[in-house]
mmCIF file of the N, C-alpha and C atoms, coordinates in Angstrom:
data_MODEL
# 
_entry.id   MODEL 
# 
loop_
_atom_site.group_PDB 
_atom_site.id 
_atom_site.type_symbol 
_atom_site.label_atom_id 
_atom_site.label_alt_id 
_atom_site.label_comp_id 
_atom_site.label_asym_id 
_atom_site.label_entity_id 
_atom_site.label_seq_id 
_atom_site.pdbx_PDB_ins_code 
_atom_site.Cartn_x 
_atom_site.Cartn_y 
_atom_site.Cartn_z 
_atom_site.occupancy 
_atom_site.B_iso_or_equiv 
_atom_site.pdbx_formal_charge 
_atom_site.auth_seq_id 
_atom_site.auth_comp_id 
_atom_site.auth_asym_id 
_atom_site.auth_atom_id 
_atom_site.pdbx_PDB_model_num 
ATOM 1   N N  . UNK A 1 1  ? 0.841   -1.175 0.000   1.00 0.00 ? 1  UNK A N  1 
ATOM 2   C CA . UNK A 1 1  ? 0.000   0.000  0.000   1.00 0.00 ? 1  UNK A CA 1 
ATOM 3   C C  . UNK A 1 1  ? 0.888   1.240  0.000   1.00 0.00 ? 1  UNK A C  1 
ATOM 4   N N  . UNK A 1 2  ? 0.384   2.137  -0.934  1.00 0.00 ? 2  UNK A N  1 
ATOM 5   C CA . UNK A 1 2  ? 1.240   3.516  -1.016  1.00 0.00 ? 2  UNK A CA 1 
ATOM 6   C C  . UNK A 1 2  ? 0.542   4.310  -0.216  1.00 0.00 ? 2  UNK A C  1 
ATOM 7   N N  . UNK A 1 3  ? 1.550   5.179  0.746   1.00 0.00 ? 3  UNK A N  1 
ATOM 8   C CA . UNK A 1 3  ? 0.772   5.960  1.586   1.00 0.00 ? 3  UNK A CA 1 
ATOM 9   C C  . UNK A 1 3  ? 0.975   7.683  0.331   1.00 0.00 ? 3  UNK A C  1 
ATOM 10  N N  . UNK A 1 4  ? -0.429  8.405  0.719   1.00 0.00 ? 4  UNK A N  1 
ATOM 11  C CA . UNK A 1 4  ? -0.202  9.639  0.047   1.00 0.00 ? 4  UNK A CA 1 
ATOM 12  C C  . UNK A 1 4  ? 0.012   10.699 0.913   1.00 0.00 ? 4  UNK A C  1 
ATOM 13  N N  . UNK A 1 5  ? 0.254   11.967 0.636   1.00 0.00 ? 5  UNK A N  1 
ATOM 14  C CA . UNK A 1 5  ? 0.166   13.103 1.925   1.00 0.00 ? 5  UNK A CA 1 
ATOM 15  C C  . UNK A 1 5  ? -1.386  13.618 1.646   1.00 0.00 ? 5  UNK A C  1 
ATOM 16  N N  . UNK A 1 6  ? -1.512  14.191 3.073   1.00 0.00 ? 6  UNK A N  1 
ATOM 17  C CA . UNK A 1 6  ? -2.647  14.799 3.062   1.00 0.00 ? 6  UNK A CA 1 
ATOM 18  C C  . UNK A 1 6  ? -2.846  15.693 2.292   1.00 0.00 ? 6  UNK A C  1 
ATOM 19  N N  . UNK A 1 7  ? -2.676  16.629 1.684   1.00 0.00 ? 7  UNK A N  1 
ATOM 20  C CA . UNK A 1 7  ? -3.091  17.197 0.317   1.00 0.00 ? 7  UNK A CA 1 
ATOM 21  C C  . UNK A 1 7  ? -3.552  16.300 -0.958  1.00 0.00 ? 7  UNK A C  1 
ATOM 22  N N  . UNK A 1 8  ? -2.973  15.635 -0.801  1.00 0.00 ? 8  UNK A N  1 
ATOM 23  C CA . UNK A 1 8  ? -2.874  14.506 -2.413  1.00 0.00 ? 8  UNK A CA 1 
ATOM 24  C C  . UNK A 1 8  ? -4.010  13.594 -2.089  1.00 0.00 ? 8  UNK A C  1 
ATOM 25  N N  . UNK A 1 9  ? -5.051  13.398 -0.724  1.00 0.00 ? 9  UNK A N  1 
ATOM 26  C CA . UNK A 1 9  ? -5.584  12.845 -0.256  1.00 0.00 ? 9  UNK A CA 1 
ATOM 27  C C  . UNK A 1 9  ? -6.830  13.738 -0.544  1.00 0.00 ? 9  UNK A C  1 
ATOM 28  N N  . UNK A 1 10 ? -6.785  14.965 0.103   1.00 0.00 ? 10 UNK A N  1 
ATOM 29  C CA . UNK A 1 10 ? -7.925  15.892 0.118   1.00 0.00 ? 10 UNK A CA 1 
ATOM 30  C C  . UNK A 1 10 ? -8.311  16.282 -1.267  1.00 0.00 ? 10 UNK A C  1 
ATOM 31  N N  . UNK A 1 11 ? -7.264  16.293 -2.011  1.00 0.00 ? 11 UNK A N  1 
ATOM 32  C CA . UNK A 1 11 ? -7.201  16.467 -3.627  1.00 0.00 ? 11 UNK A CA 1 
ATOM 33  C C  . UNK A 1 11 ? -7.890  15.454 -4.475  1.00 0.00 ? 11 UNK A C  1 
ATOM 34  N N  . UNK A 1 12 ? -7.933  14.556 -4.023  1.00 0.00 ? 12 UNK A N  1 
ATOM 35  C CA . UNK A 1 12 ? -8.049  13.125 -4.696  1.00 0.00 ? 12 UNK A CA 1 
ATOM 36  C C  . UNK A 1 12 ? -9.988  12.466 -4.201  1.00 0.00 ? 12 UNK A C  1 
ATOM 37  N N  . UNK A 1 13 ? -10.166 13.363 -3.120  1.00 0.00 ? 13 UNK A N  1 
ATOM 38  C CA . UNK A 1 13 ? -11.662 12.692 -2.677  1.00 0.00 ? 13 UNK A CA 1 
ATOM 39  C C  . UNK A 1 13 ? -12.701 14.049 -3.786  1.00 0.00 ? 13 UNK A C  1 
ATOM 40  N N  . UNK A 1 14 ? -14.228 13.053 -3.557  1.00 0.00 ? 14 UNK A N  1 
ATOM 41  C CA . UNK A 1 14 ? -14.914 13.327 -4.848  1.00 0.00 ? 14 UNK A CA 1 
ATOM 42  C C  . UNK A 1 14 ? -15.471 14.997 -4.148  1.00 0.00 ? 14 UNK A C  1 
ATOM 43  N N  . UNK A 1 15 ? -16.015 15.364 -5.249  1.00 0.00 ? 15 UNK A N  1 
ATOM 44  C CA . UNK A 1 15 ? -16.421 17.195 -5.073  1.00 0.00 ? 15 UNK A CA 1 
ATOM 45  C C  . UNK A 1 15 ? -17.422 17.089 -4.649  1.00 0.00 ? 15 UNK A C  1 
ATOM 46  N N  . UNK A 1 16 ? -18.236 18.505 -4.144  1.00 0.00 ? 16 UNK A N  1 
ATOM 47  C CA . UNK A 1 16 ? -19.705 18.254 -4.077  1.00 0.00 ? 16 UNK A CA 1 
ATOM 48  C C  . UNK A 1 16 ? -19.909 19.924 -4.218  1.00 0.00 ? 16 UNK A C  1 
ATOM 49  N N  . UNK A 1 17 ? -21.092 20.279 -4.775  1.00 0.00 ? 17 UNK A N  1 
ATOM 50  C CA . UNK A 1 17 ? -21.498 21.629 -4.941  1.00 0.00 ? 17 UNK A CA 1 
ATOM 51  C C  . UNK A 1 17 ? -22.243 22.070 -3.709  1.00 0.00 ? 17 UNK A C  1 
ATOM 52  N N  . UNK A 1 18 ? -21.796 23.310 -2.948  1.00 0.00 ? 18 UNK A N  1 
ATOM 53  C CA . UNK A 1 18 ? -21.931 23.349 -1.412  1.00 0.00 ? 18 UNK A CA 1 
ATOM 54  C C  . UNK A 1 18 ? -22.574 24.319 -1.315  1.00 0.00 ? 18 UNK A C  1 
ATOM 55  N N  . UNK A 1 19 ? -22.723 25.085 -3.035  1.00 0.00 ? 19 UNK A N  1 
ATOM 56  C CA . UNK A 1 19 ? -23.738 26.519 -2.624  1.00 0.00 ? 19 UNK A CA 1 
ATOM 57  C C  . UNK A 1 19 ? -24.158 26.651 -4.123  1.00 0.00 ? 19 UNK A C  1 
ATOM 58  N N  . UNK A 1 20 ? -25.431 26.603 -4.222  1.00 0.00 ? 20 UNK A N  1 
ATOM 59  C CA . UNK A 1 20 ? -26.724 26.581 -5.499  1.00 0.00 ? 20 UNK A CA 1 
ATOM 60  C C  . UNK A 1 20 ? -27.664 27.998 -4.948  1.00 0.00 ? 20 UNK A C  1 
ATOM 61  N N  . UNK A 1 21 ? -27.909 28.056 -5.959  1.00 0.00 ? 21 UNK A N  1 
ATOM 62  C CA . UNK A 1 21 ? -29.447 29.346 -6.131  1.00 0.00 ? 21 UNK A CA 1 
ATOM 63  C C  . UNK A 1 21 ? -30.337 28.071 -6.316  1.00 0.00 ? 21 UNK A C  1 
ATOM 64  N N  . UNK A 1 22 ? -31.392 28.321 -6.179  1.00 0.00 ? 22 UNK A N  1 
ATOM 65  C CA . UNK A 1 22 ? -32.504 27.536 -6.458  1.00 0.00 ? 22 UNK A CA 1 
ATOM 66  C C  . UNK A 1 22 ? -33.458 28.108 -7.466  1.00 0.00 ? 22 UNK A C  1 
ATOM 67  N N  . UNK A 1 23 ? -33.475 29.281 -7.747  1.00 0.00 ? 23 UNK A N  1 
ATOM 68  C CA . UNK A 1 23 ? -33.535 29.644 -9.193  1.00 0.00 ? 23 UNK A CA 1 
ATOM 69  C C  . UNK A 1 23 ? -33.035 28.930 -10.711 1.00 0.00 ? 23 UNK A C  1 
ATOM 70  N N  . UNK A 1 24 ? -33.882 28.242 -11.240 1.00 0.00 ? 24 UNK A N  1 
ATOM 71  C CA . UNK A 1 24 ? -33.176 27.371 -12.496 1.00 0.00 ? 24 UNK A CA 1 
ATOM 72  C C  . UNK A 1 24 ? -32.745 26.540 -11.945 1.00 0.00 ? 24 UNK A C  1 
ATOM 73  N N  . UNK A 1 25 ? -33.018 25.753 -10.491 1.00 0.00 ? 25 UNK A N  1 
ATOM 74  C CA . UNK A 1 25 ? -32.722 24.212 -10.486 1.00 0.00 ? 25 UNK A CA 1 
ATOM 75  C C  . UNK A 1 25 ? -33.479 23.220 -10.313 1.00 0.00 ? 25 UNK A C  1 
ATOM 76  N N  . UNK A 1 26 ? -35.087 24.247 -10.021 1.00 0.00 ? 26 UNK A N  1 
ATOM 77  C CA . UNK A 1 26 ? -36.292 23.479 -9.940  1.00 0.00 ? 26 UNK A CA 1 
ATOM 78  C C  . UNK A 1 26 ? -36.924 22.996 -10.960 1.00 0.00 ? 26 UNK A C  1 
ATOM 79  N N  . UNK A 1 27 ? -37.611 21.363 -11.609 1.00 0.00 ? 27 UNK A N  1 
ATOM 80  C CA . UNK A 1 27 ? -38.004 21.657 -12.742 1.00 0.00 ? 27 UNK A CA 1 
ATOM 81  C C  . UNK A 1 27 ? -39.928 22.303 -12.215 1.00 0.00 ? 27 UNK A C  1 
ATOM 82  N N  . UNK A 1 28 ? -40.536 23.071 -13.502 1.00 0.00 ? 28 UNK A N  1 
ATOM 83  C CA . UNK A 1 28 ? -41.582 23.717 -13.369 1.00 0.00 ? 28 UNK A CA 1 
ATOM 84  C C  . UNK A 1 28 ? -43.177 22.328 -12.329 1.00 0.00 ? 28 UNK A C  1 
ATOM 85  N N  . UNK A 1 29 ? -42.510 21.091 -13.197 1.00 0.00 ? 29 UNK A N  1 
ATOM 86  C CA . UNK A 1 29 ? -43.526 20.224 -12.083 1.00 0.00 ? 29 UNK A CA 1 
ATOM 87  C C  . UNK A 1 29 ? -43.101 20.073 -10.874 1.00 0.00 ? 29 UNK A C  1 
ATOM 88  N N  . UNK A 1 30 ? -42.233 19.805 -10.444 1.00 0.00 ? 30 UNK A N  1 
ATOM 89  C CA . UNK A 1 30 ? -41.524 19.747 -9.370  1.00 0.00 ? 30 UNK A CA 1 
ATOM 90  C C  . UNK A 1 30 ? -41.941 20.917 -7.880  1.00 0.00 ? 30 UNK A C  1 
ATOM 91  N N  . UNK A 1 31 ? -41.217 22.228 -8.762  1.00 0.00 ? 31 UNK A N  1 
ATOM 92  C CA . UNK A 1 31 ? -42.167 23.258 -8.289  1.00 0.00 ? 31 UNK A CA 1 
ATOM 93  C C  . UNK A 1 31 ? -43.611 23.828 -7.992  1.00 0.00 ? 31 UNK A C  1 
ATOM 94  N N  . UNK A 1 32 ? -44.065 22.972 -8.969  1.00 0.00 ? 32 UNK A N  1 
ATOM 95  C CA . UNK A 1 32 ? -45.633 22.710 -8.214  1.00 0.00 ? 32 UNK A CA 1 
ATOM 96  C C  . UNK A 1 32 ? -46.271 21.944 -7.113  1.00 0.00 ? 32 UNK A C  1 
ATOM 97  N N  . UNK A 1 33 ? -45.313 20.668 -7.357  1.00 0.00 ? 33 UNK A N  1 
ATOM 98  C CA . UNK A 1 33 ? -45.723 19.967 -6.175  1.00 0.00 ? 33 UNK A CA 1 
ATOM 99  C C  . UNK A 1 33 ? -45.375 20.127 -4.826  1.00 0.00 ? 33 UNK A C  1 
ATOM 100 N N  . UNK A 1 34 ? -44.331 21.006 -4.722  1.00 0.00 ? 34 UNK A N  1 
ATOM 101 C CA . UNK A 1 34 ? -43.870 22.058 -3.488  1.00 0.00 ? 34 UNK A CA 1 
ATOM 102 C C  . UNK A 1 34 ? -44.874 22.618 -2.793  1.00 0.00 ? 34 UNK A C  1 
ATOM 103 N N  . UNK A 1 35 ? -45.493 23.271 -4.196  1.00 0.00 ? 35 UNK A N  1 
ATOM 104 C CA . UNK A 1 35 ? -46.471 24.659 -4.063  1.00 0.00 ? 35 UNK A CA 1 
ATOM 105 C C  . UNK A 1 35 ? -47.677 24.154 -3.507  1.00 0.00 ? 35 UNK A C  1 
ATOM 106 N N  . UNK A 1 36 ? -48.184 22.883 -3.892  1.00 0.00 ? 36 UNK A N  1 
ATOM 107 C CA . UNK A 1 36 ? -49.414 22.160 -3.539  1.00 0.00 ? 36 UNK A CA 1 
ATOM 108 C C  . UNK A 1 36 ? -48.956 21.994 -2.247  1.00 0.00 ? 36 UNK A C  1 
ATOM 109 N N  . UNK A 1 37 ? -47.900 21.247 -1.902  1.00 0.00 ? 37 UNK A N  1 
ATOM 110 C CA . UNK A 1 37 ? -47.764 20.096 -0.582  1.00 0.00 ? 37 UNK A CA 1 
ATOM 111 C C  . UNK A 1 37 ? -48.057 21.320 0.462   1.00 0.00 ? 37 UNK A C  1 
ATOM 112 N N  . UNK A 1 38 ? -47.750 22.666 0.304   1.00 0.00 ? 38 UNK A N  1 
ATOM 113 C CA . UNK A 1 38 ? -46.855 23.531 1.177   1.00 0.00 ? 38 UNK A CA 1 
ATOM 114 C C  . UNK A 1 38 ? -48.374 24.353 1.392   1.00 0.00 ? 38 UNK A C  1 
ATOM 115 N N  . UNK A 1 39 ? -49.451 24.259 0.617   1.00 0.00 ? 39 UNK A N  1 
ATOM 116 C CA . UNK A 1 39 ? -50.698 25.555 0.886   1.00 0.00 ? 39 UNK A CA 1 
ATOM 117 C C  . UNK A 1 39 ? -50.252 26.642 0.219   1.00 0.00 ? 39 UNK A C  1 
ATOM 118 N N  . UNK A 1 40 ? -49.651 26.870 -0.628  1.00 0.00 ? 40 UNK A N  1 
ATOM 119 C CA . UNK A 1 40 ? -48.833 27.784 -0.790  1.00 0.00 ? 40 UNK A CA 1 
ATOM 120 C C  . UNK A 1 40 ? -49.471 28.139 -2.893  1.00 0.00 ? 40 UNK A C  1 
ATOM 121 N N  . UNK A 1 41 ? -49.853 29.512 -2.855  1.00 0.00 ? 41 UNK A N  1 
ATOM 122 C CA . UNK A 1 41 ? -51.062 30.273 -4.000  1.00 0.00 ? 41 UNK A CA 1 
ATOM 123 C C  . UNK A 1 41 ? -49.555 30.539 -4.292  1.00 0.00 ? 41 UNK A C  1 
ATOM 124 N N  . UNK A 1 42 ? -49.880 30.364 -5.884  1.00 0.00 ? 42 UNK A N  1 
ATOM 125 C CA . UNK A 1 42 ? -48.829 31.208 -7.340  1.00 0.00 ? 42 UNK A CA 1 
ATOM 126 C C  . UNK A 1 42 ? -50.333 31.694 -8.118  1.00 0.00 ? 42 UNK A C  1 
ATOM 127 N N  . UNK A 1 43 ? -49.234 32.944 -8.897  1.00 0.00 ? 43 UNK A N  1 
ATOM 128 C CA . UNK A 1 43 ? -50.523 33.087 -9.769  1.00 0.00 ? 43 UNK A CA 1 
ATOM 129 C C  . UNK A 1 43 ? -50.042 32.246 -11.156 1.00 0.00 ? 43 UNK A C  1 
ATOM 130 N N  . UNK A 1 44 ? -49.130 31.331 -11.256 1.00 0.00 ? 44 UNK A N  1 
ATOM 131 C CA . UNK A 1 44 ? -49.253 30.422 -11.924 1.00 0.00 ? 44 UNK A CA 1 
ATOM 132 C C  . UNK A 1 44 ? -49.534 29.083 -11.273 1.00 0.00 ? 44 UNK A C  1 
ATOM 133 N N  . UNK A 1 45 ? -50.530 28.104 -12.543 1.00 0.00 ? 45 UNK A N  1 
ATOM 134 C CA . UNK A 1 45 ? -50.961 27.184 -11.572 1.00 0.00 ? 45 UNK A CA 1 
ATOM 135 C C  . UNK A 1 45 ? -50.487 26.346 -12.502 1.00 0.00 ? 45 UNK A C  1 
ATOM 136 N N  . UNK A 1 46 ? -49.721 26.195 -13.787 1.00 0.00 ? 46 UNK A N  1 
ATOM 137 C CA . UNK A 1 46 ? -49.474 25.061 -14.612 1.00 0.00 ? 46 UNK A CA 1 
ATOM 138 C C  . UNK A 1 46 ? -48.126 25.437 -14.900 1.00 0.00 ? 46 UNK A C  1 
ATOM 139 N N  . UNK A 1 47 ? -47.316 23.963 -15.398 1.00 0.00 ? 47 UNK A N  1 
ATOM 140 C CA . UNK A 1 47 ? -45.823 23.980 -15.266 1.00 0.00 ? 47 UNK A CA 1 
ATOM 141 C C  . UNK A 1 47 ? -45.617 24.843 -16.689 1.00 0.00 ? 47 UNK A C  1 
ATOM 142 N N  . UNK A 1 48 ? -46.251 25.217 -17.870 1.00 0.00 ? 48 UNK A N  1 
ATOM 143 C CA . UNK A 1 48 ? -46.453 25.478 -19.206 1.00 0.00 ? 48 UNK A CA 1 
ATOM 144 C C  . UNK A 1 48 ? -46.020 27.235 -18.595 1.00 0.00 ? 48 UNK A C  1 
ATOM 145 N N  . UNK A 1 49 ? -47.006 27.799 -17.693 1.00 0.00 ? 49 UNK A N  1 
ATOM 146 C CA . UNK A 1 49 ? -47.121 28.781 -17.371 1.00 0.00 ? 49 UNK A CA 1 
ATOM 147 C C  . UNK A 1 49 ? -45.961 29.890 -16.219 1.00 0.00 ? 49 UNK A C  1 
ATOM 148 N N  . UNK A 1 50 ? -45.413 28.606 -15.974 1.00 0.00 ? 50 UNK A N  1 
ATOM 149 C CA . UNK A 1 50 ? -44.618 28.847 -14.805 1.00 0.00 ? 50 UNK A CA 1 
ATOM 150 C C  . UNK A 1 50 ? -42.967 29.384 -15.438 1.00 0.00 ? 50 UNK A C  1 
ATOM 151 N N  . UNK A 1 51 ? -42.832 28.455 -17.103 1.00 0.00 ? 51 UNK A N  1 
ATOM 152 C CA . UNK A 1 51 ? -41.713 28.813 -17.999 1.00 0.00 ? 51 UNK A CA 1 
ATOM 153 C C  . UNK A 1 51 ? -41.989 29.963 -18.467 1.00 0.00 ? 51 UNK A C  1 
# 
């Protein structure tokens, strides 16, 4: 077993995205079913309408 240094270690493990807008990551059904679960009025009520 090859040992690595800790950089080459921290370098080497997988990424993760740690800060999103949630703007443009919802799809339009998705966002409805939010809107339903939650009680929660849009004055759009269809995913067609919501693009």
């Amino acid at each position: 077993m090859r040992c690595i240094g800790l950089r080459q270690f921290i370098e080497g493990l997988p990424k993760a995205e740690l800060h999103i807008h949630i703007e443009g990551t919802l799809e339009p059904e998705h966002c409805l079913e939010l809107v339903n679960r939650n009680g929660i009025t849009l004055q759009h009520n269809t995913p067609e309408a919501i693009v």
